[in-house]
N, C-alpha and C positions, 0 to 999 in steps of 0.2 A: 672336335671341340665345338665346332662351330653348330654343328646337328645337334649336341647336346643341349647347347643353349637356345634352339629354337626350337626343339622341344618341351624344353623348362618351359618358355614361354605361351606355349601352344596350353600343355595343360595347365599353366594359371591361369591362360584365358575360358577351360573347358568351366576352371570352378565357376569363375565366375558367372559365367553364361547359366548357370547349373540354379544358382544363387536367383537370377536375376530370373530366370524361369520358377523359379520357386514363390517368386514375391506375385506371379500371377493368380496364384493358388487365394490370393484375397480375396479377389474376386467374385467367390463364392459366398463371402458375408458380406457382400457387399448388397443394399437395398434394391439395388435398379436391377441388378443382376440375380436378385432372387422374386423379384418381380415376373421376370423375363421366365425363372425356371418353372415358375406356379402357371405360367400361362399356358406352356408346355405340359408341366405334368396335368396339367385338366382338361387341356385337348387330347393326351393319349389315353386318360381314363375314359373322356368320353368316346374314345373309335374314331375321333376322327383325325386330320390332318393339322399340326399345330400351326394355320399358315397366318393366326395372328401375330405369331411371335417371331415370324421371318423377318419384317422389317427392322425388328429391335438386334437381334442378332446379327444382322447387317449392318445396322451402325456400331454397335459392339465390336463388331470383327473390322473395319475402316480404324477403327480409332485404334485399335489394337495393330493396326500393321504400323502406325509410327515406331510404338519403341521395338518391335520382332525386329524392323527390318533396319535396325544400325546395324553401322560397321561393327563387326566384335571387335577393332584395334582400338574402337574410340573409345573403348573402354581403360583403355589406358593411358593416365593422363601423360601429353605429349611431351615435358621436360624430362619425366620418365623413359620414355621410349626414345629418346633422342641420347640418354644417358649410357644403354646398353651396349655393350660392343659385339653391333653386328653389319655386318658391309650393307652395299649396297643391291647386290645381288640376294644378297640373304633376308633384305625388308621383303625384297619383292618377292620371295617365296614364301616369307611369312605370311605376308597377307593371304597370295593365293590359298597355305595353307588355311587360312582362320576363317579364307568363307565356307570350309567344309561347318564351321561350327556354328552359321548364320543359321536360326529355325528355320528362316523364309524360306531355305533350299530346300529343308528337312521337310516343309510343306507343300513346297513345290514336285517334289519327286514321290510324294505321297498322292498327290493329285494324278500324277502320272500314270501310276498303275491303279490307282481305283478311280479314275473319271478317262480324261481323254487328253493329248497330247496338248490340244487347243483352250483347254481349260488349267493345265497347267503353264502355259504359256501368257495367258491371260493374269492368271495370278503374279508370276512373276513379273510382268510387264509394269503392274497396279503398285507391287512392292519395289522394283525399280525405279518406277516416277517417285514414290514416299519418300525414299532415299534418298532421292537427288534434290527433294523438296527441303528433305531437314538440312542436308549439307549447303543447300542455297541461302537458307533460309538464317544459318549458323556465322555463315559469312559474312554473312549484310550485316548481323547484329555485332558482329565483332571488329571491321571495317569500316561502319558507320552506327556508332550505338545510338543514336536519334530514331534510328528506324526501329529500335526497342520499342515495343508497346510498354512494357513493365515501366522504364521511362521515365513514360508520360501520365503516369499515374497523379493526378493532383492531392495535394496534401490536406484532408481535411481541417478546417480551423477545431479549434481548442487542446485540452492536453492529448487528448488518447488520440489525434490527427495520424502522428509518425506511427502508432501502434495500427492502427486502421489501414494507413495505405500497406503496411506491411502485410496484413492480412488478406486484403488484396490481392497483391501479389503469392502470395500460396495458394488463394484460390485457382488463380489463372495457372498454375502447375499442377495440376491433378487434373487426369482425365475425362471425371462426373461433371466438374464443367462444360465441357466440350459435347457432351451427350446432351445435357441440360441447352446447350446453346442450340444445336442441333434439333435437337424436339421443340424448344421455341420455333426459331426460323420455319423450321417447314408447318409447324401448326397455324401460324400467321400467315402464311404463305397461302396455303388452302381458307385460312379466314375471309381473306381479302379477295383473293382469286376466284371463288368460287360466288356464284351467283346466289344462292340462297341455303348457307351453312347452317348445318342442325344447331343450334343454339344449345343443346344440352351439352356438346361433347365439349365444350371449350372450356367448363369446370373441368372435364375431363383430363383434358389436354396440361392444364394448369396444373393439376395432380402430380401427371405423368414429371412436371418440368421439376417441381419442389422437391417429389422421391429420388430424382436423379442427382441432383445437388446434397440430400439429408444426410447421407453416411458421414459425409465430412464432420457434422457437428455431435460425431462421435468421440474422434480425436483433433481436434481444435487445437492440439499440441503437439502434435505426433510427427510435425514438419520440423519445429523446434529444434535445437542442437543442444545439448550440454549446456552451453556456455550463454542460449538464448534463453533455458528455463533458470538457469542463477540471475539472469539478468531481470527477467520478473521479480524475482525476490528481492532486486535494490530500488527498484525505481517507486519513485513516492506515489504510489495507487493501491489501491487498494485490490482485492482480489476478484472483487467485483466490477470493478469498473478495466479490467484487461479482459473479461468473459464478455463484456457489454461491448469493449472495441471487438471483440471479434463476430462476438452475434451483427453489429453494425454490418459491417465489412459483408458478411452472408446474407443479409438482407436486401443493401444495396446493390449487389450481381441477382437475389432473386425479384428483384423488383423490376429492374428491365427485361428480367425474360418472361417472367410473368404480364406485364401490363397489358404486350398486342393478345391475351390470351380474357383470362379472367384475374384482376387482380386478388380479388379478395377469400378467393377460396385458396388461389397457390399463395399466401400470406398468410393466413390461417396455418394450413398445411406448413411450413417455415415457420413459424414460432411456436408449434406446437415438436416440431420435431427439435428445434433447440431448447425448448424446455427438457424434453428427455435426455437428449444430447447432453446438457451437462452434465450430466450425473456420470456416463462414463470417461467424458472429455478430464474430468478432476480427479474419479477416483478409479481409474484404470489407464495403466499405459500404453496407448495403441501407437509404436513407431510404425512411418507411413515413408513410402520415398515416390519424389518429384516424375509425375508423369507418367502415371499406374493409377489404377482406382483403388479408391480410400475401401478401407476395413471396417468393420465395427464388429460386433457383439451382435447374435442371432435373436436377443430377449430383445436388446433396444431396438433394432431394428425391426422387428413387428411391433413394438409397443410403438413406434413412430409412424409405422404405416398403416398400421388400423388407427390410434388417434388419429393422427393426422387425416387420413380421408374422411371418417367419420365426422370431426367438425367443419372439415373443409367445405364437405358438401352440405353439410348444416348451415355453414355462412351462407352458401350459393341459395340455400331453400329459404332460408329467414332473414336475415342481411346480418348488418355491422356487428349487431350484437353479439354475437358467436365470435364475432373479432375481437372486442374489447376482452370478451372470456379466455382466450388464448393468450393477450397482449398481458391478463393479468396473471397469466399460468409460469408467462416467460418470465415476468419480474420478481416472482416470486424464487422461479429457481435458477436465476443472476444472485440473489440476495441469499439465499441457503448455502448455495455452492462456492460461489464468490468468498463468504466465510472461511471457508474450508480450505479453500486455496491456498491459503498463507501458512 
């Protein structure tokens, strides 16, 4: 009986895992990661070694061992698991059994035989610190919630404030921030560090931060719950002005990663890509889950990264102007789309 039900358990937890390997599969429409794949496929047409696109793959694959390397148990919420009748000897062979169904292992033992023992040991060691980072880190938020950054989010004044910091807060749960934060820091890094930096590449650089953030302002809803997208429909605003708290909300995270960089080409580039953005944010449903990189649509997302660079680096050659051209692209499709929404 008791084998039975730790079985039952094992394979709800294979689906799950199954499921949750599956939601990686976005990744592939996603902007930053098909950035990454063009960089590649043009290093291997031209013969040589694609070793521009090493760095980005290394932060890709860093960011990606947070959610690989949870527990699989914690996949199951704890009132649940605490609910099941199984002894105490029987958790403890649960678990051992569920780390057969961690990837990190499946990754690990994969390194094993096609690299070297030390290289597989290495990886594991990287994904065992990860682990012990999210469970520390899990801790601290739920034993003392002040050390929540989410928090300490300040409420902006007027009406759409509470709609803003909530948006906020969804930005900070998606991965494309954490890449976007990442290519900030170390681009200002080498800004400042560096004795006499090419001045061209920091529109560059700027580019790189805007495309890594843009996917999101494909599904701007897609965080949303049921019972969050009825709640738009009572509350007294218009359609346009919950599209404008949220374009706010993406702005103000792209402006602090943007400014030690270039501000006004990665601004550009960000209201250019939330003008397109809307269009599939209202009239396609892309559901999105916390802590994974955002999806979109393969049309938007080139119509985002070629606009978007193109006037980007238009601001950077010409100035402001090409900004005001953008600022009047975005209000124009706040006010079309906004319409529509209701």
């Amino acid at each position: 009986m008791e084998f039975r039900v730790t079985l039952a358990i094992l394979r709800a937890l294979s689906r799950v895992i199954r499921r949750d390997l599956a939601s990686f599969q976005s990744a592939k429409i996603n902007n930053f990661f098909l950035f990454v794949f063009l960089l590649i496929y043009g290093a291997l047409v031209s013969g040589v070694k694609p070793a521009s696109a090493y760095p980005f793959l290394l932060l890709l694959g860093f960011l990606l061992l947070f959610p690989l390397s949870s527990d699989p148990l914690a996949r199951i919420p704890p009132d649940r698991l605490a609910s099941w009748p199984i002894a105490g000897a029987q958790r403890f062979g649960l678990r051992l059994a569920s780390l057969a169904l961690s990837p990190v292992l499946w990754l690990t033992v994969l390194l094993l035989f096609k690299t070297s023992p030390s290289m597989a040991l290495f990886f594991l060691g990287i994904a065992v610190a990860t682990q012990a980072l999210i469970v520390a880190a899990g801790r601290i938020a739920r034993g003392a919630p002040r050390w929540n950054p989410a928090r300490h989010i300040p409420q902006p004044p007027g009406r759409l404030g509470a709609l803003i910091r909530k948006d906020l807060r969804q930005l900070l749960s998606i991965l494309d921030t954490y890449v976007a934060l990442l290519l900030s820091v170390t681009g200002a890094a080498w800004r400042y560090l560096t004795p006499h930096p090419d001045a061209e590449a920091l529109p560059i650089l700027s580019l790189l931060v805007a495309l890594a953030l843009s996917t999101w302002t494909q599904c701007m809803f897609g965080l949303d719950s049921a019972a969050g997208a009825t709640r738009y429909r009572i509350l007294p605003l218009s359609g346009w002005q919950i599209l404008l708290a949220k374009g706010i909300a993406f702005l103000a995270i792209l402006t602090v990663l943007v400014a030690p960089l270039n501000y006004g080409t990665g601004m550009t580039f960000g209201l250019v890509a939330l003008a397109i953005g809307n269009i599939p944010s209202v009239f396609v449903t892309l559901p999105q889950q916390r802590w994974r990189f955002t999806s979109g649509r393969l049309v938007f997302g080139v119509a985002q990264a070629v606009a978007g660079s193109m006037l980007g680096m238009a601001e950077y050659r010409w100035g402001a102007g090409v900004l005001s051209v953008a600022v009047c692209a975005y209000a124009v499709s706040v006010y079309y789309c906004g319409r529509r929404f209701r």
